[in-house]
N, C-alpha and C positions, 0 to 999 in steps of 0.2 A: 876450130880444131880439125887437122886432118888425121884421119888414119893411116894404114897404112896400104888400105887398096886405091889410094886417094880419096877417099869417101872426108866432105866436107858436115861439120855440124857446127850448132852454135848455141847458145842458153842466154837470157838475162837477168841481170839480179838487180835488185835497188838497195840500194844501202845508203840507210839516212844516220847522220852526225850525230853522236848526243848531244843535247844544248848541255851548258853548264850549268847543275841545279842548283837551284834558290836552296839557303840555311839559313836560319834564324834560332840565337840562342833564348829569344823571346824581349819583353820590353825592357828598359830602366827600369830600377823598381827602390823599393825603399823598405828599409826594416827598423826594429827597435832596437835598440845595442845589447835588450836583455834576449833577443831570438837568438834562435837557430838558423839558419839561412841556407839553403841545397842550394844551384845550381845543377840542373840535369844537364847535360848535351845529348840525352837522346839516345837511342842502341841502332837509329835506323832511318832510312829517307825512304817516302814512297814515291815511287813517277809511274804515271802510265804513258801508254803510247798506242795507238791504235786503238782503243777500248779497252787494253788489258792494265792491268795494274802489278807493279813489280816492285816489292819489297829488297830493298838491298840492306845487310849490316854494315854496321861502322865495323870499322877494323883497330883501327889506332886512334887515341885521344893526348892531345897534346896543349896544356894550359900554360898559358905565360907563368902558373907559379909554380912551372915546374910537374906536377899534378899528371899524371897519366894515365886517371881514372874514368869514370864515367861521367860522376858527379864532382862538384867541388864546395868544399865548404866554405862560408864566409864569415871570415870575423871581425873585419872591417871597410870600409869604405872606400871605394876606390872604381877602376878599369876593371874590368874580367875578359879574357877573349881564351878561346877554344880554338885548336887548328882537329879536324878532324878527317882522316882516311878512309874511305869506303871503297878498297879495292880501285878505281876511277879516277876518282877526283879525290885534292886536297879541297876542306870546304874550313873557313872559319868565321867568326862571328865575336864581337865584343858587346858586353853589357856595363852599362855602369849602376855601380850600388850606392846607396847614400841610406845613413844613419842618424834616428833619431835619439835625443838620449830619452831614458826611461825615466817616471816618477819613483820615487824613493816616501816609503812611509813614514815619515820619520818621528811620530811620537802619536802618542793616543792617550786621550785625554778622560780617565771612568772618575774623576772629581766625583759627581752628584750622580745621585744614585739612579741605577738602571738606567745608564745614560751614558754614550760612548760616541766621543768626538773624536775624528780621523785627520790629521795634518801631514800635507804633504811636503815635497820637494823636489828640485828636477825638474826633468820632464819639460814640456810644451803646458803652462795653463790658458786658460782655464779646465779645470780636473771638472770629475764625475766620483761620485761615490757610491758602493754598494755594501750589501752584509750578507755574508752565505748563501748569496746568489749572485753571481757576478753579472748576471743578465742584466737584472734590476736597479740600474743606473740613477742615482740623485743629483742633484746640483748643493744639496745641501749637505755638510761635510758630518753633522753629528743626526744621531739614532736614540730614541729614544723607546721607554719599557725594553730594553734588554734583558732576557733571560740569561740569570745566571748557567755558567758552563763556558766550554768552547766554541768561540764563533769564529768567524773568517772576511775581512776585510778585504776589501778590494780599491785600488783608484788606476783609473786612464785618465789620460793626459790626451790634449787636443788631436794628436795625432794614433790616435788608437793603439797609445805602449801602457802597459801595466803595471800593477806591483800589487802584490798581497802580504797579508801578516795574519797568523795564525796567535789567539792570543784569548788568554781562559777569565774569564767575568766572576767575582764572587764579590758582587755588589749587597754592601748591609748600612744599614743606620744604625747609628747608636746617637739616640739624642738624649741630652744631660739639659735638666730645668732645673738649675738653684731653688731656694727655697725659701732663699733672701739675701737683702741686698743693702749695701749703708752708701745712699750718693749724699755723702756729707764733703765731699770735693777735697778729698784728704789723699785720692789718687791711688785708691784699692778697696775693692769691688763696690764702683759708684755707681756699675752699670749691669741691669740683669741680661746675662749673657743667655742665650740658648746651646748650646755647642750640640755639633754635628747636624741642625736642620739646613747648614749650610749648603749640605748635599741633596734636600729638597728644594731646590728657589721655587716653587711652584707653592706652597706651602702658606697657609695663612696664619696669623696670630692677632686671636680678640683678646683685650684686657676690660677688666670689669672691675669697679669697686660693689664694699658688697651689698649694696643696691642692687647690683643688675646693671646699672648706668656705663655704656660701652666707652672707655677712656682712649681706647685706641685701637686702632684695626692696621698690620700694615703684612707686606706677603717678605717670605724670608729673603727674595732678590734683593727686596729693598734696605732689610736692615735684620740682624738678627738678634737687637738688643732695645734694652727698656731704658730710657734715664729717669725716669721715676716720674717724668714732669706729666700735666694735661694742659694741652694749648699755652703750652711755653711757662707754664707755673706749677713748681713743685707740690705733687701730694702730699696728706700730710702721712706719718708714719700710721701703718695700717696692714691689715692684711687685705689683697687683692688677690683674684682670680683671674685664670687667662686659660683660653681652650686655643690648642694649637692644631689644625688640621693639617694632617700629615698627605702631599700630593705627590706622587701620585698613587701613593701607597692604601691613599683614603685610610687615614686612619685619625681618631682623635685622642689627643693627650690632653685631660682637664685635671686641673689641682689650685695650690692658690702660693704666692708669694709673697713674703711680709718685708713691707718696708720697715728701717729703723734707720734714724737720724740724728 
């Protein structure tokens, strides 16, 4: 630079390119088809240079669906890519999604008392089950001693998708011991039924003639009725006793039932 008495001078400056910055919308990633799923792009890129560090904002966001927000929601599977403006530079990035489907509850089993089996559907199995704690992971699908009320079910599926069922327990026994029985094979009431220890299988039943002499011992999984016989030969008509322990309720029902023939 001259002036203009001739007087010469001069300055140097350096001036460095900006490289073109790195953007990443983050990994592939994978969701359950019952999530929610964000995508962020971000409000902002840092770079330093020299030891300083410089915050720049995005300006404009531009998603292949259209989407001209920050974030973008996903509700199915597929591509994603973001073009974004930071004053600078166009910067973009694509991510792919991929979707699992979810377990479905689909029936719950309170049969026998204080006792709740969970079936599922869907989903990736092998499942996990839990009860009003979702932490508390089983392999095994039913719970037993259930407290009557409201409880909360849970199952995941191999791939860490869920489902729950909100669902009210008012588990009772009512069990019915005839008082007698005619197995004269006439094809009505040949056989002494118990009704309702069905819902304890845990449950045991001793028959006794009235000796004391134990004619039969068998547990209610196995059968919940008498045909009058001992080791394959009918009794004769009589009155028999039988104590039925109630499990897991722990309870005993003793009385006697009269055969007639």
């Amino acid at each position: 630079m001259i002036d203009e008495f001739g007087c010469i001078g001069w300055d140097t400056k350096v001036v460095d390119l900006l490289g073109y910055p790195g953007y990443t919308l983050g990994n592939d990633t994978t969701a359950c088809d019952s999530d929610e799923l964000i995508i962020d792009a971000g409000a902002e890129r840092i770079s330093e240079y020299s030891g300083e560090q410089t915050i720049t904002p995005f300006i404009d966001y531009t998603w292949n669906t259209g989407n001209q927000e920050q974030t973008q929601e996903i509700t199915e599977p597929g591509d994603y890519w973001v073009e974004i403006f930071d004053g600078c530079f166009y910067l973009r990035d694509t991510i792919h999604v991929d979707y699992y489907p979810s377990p479905e509850i689909t029936r719950l089993d309170t049969l026998y008392y204080a006792q709740v089996s969970v079936f599922a559907d869907n989903g990736t199995s092998p499942y996990q089950f839990a009860m009003d704690d979702e932490n508390r992971l089983q392999n095994e699908n039913t719970f037993k001693n259930v407290q009557n009320g409201e409880h909360t079910v849970y199952v995941e599926d191999k791939n860490g998708c869920t489902a729950l069922k909100v669902f009210s327990l008012n588990s009772t026994y009512d069990i019915n011991v005839p008082n007698f029985f005619t197995p004269n094979n006439d094809g009505f009431n040949d056989t002494w039924v118990i009704d309702g220890v069905e819902r304890l299988p845990d449950s045991e039943i001793f028959i006794y003639d009235r000796y004391g002499k134990l004619l039969r011992r068998f547990k209610a999984s196995e059968s919940i009725s008498w045909d009058g016989e001992y080791q394959n030969k009918p009794v004769p008509s009589d009155d028999y006793w039988y104590v039925i322990h109630l499990q897991p309720v722990d309870k005993l029902i003793k009385g006697n039932v009269t055969i007639k023939r």
